[in-house]
C-alpha positions in Angstrom: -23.4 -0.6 5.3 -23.4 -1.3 9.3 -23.0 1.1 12.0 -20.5 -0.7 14.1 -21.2 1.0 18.0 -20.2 -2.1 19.7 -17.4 -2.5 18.3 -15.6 0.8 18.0 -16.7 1.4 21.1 -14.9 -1.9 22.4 -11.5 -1.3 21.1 -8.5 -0.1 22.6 -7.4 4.2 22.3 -4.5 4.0 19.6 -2.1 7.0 19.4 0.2 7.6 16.6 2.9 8.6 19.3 2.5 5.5 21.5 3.8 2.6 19.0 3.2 -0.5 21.4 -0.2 -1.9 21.3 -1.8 -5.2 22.0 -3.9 -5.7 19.4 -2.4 -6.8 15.9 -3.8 -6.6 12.6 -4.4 -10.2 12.1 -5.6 -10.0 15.4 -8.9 -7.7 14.2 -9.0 -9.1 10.5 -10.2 -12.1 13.1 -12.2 -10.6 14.9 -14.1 -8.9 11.9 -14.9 -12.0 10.7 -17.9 -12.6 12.6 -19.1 -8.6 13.0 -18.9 -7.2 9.1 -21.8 -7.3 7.1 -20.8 -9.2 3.9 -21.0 -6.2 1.6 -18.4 -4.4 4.2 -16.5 -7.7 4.2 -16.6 -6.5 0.9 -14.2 -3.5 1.2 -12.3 -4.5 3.7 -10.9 -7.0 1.2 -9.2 -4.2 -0.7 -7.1 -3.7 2.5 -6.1 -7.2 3.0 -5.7 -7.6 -0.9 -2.5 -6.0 -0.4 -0.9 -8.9 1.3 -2.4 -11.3 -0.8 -0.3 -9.7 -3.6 2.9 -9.6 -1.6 2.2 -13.7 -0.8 1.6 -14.4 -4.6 4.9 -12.5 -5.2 7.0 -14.9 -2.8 5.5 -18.2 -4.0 5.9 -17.5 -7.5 9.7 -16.9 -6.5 9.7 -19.5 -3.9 7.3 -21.9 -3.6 8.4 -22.5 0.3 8.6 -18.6 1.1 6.8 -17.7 4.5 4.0 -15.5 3.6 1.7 -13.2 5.8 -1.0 -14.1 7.4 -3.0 -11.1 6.6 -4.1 -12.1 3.3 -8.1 -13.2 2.1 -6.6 -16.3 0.7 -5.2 -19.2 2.4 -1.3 -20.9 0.7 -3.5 -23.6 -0.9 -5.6 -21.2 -2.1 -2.6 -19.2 -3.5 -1.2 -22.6 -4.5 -4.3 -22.8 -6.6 -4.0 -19.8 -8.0 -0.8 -20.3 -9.6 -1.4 -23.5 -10.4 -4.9 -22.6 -12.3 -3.3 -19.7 -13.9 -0.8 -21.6 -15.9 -2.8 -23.8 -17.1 -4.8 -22.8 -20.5 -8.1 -22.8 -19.6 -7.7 -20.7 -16.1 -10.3 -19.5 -13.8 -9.5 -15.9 -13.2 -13.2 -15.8 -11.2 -12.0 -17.7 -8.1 -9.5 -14.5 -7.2 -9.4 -11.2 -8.3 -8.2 -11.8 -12.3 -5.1 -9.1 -12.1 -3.5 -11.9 -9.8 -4.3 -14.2 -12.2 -3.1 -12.8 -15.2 0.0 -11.6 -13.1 0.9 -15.4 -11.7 0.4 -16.5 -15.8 2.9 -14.0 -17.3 5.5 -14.4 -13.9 7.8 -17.1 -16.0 7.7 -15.1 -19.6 8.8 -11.7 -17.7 10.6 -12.4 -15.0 14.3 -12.9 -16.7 13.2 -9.6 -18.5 15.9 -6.6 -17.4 12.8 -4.4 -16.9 10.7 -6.1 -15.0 10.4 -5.6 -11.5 8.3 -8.2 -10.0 6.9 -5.9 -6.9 6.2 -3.0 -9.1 4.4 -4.3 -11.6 2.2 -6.6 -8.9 2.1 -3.0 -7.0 0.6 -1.1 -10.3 -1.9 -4.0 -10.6 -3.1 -3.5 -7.2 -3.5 -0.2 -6.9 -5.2 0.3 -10.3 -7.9 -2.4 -8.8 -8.0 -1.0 -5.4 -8.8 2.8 -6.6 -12.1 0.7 -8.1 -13.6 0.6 -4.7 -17.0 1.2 -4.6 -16.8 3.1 -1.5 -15.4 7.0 -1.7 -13.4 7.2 1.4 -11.7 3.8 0.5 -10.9 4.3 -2.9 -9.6 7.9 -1.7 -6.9 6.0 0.6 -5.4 4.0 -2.6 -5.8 6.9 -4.7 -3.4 9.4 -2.1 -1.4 6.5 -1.5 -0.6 5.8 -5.2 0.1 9.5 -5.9 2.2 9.8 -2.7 4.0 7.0 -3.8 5.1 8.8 -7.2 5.3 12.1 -6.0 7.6 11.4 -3.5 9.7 9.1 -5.5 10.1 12.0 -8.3 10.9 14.3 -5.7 13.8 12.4 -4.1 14.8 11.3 -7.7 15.2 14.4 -8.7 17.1 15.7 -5.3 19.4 13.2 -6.3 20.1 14.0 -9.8 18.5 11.2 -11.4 16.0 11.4 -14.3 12.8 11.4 -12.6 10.4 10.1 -15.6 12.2 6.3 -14.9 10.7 6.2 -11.3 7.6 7.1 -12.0 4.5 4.5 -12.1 1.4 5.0 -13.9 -0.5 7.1 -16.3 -3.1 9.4 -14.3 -3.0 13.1 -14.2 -0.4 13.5 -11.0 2.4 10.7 -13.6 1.9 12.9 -16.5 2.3 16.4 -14.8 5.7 14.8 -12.9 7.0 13.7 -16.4 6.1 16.4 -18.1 7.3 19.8 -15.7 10.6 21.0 -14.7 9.4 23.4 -11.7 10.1 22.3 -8.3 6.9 21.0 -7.4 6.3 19.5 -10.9 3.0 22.1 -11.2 1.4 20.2 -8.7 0.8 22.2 -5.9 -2.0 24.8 -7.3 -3.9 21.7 -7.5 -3.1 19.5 -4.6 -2.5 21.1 -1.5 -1.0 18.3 0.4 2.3 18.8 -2.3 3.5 21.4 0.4 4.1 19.0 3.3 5.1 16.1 1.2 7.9 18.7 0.0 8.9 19.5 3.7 8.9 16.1 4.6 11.4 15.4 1.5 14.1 17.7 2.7 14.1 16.2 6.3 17.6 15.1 6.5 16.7 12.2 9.3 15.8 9.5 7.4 13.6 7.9 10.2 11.6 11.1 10.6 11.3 11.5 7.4 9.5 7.9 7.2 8.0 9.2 10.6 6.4 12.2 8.6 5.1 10.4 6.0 3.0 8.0 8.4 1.6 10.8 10.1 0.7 12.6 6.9 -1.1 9.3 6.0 -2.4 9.1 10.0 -3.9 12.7 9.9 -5.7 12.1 6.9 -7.3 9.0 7.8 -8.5 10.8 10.8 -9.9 13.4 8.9 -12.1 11.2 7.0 -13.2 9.1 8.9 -14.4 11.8 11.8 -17.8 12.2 10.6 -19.3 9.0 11.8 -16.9 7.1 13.9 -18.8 3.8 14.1 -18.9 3.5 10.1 -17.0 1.3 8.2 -14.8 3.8 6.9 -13.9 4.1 10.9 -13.2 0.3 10.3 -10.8 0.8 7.6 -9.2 3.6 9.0 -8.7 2.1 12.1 -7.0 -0.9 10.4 -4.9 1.0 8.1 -3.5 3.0 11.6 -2.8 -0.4 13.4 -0.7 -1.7 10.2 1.5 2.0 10.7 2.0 1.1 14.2 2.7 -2.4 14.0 5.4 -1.6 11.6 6.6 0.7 13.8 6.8 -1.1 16.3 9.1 -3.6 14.6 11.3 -1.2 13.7 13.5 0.5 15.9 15.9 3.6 15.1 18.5 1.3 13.4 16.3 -0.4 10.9 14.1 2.5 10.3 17.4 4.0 8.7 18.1 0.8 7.0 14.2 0.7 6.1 14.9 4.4 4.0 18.1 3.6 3.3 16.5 0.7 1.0 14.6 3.3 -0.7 17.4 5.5 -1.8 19.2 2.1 -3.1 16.0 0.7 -4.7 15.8 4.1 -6.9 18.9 4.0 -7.5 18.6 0.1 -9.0 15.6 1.6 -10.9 12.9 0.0 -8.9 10.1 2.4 -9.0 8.5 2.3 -6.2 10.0 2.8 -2.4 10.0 0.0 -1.1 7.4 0.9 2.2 4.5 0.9 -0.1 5.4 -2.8 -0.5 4.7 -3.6 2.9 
C-alpha cells in the first residue's frame, strides 16, 4: 500500500465545526483516480460501494431515477447489471454478486409486506463491506453497522416499541440487543463507546443529536487514522469526513430536524434501519 505525502499534504484543513468546504466527494473520488495504487483503488471501492447500492435501489424502482455520481459503476453499467441479473445465465463476476443476486430477487420480493428494499440492500452491503481486507477499513463498517442497531434499539425502546423488530443482523452486538432487558442491553462492559451513544440518545434536539453522532463517527476516524497520516487509511478517513460535511452542509437546522424526524417515522413504519445510514 502507498504512502500518499503529496497528496495529503496538498489538500485543504477540514474541521468538523466548519461545514463549508470546496472540495466535494466526487470531486477527490476524481482526483484519486490517477494517484491510488490499484490494490488501494481496491478499498476505496468499499466506500463508493455504498452509493452504487443506493443507485441499484432507484433503477430497480425507476428506471429514470437520478442517481449519484459517487458510485464505481457508470448507469449503463448499472443498466447492465439489472439487465444481466434477470436473465438465467447471469454474470454475478462483472459486479460485486450481492448486487446481483439483490437486482434478480427485486420483482419476487418487492410486493412482499416485509420487505424493505433499503434494508435488505443495506444488510447486503455491510455484511460485504466488514470483508475488507484492510483492518482499519473493515473496522469503519463494522462500528457503523453496530451503531446503526444499537442506536435504533435504543430509541425503539425509549419509545415503547419492541426493539427485536428493528434490529438488523445476526452478530454478537443483534443477539445481545434481542436477547437483554437492562438499559444498555449488556453491552457496555464490552464496548465502551455504548456510554456516549447512550448520551447522545437522550439529547432532546434532534439536530444535535444527529450532530453527536457525526462527531462520534468524526473522532474515531481520527483516531485511527493518526498513526501515519499519509496512509491510505488517511485516504479513507479523509473521504468518509468530507461525505459528513457535505451532508451537512446541505442540511440546514430545518431539514436536519426533518432528516431525524424521518427516523423516528421510519421505526415507527418498521423500517429497520434510520434512514442516515442510507445516505
Amino acid at each position: 500500500m502507498g504512502n500518499y505525502y503529496c497528496l495529503m499534504a496538498g489538500l485543504p484543513d477540514i474541521s468538523f465545526d466548519e461545514v463549508k468546504t470546496t472540495l466535494t466527494v466526487n470531486d477527490f473520488k476524481n482526483e484519486l483516480e490517477s494517484i491510488l495504487s490499484e490494490k488501494d483503488k481496491k478499498l476505496m471501492f468499499y466506500f463508493f460501494l455504498k452509493f452504487d447500492c443506493m443507485n441499484v435501489v432507484k433503477l430497480l424502482k425507476n428506471p429514470d431515477a437520478e442517481i449519484s455520481p459517487n458510485g464505481n459503476f457508470s448507469l449503463e453499467q448499472y443498466q447492465d447489471l439489472i439487465k444481466s441479473a434477470n436473465e438465467m445465465n447471469f454474470n454475478v463476476h462483472r459486479y460485486p454478486e450481492f448486487l446481483s443476486v439483490y437486482a434478480r430477487g427485486f420483482r419476487y420480493n418487492k410486493d412482499k409486506v416485509d420487505f424493505f428494499p433499503e434494508d435488505a440492500m443495506s444488510l447486503e452491503y455491510y455484511k460485504y463491506s466488514m470483508q475488507c481486507p484492510n483492518r482499519m477499513i473493515s473496522k469503519w463498517f463494522q462500528l457503523n453497522f453496530d451503531m446503526t442497531n444499537i442506536l435504533t434499539a435504543m430509541i425503539a425502546r425509549k419509545n415503547g416499541w419492541n426493539v427485536s423488530d428493528y434490529i438488523l443482523g445476526n452478530n454478537e452486538i443483534c443477539e445481545m440487543i434481542r436477547n437483554n432487558n437492562t438499559k444498555d442491553f449488556n453491552l457496555m462492559t464490552e464496548y465502551d463507546y455504548v456510554v456516549d451513544l447512550m448520551k447522545i440518545v437522550d439529547c432532546e434536539n434532534p439536530v444535535e443529536k444527529e450532530k453527536k453522532i457525526d462527531y462520534f463517527k468524526w473522532i474515531w476516524l481520527e483516531e485511527q487514522s493518526d498513526f501515519n497520516i499519509f496512509s491510505i487509511e488517511a485516504v479513507f478517513a479523509y473521504m468518509c469526513k468530507l461525505e459528513i460535511l457535505e451532508r451537512w452542509n446541505k442540511l440546514d437546522v430545518e431539514t436536519g430536524r426533518e432528516a431525524f424526524k424521518r427516523i423516528i417515522d421510519n421505526l415507527r413504519n418498521e423500517v429497520r434501519v434510520p434512514e442516515e445510514f442510507k445516505k
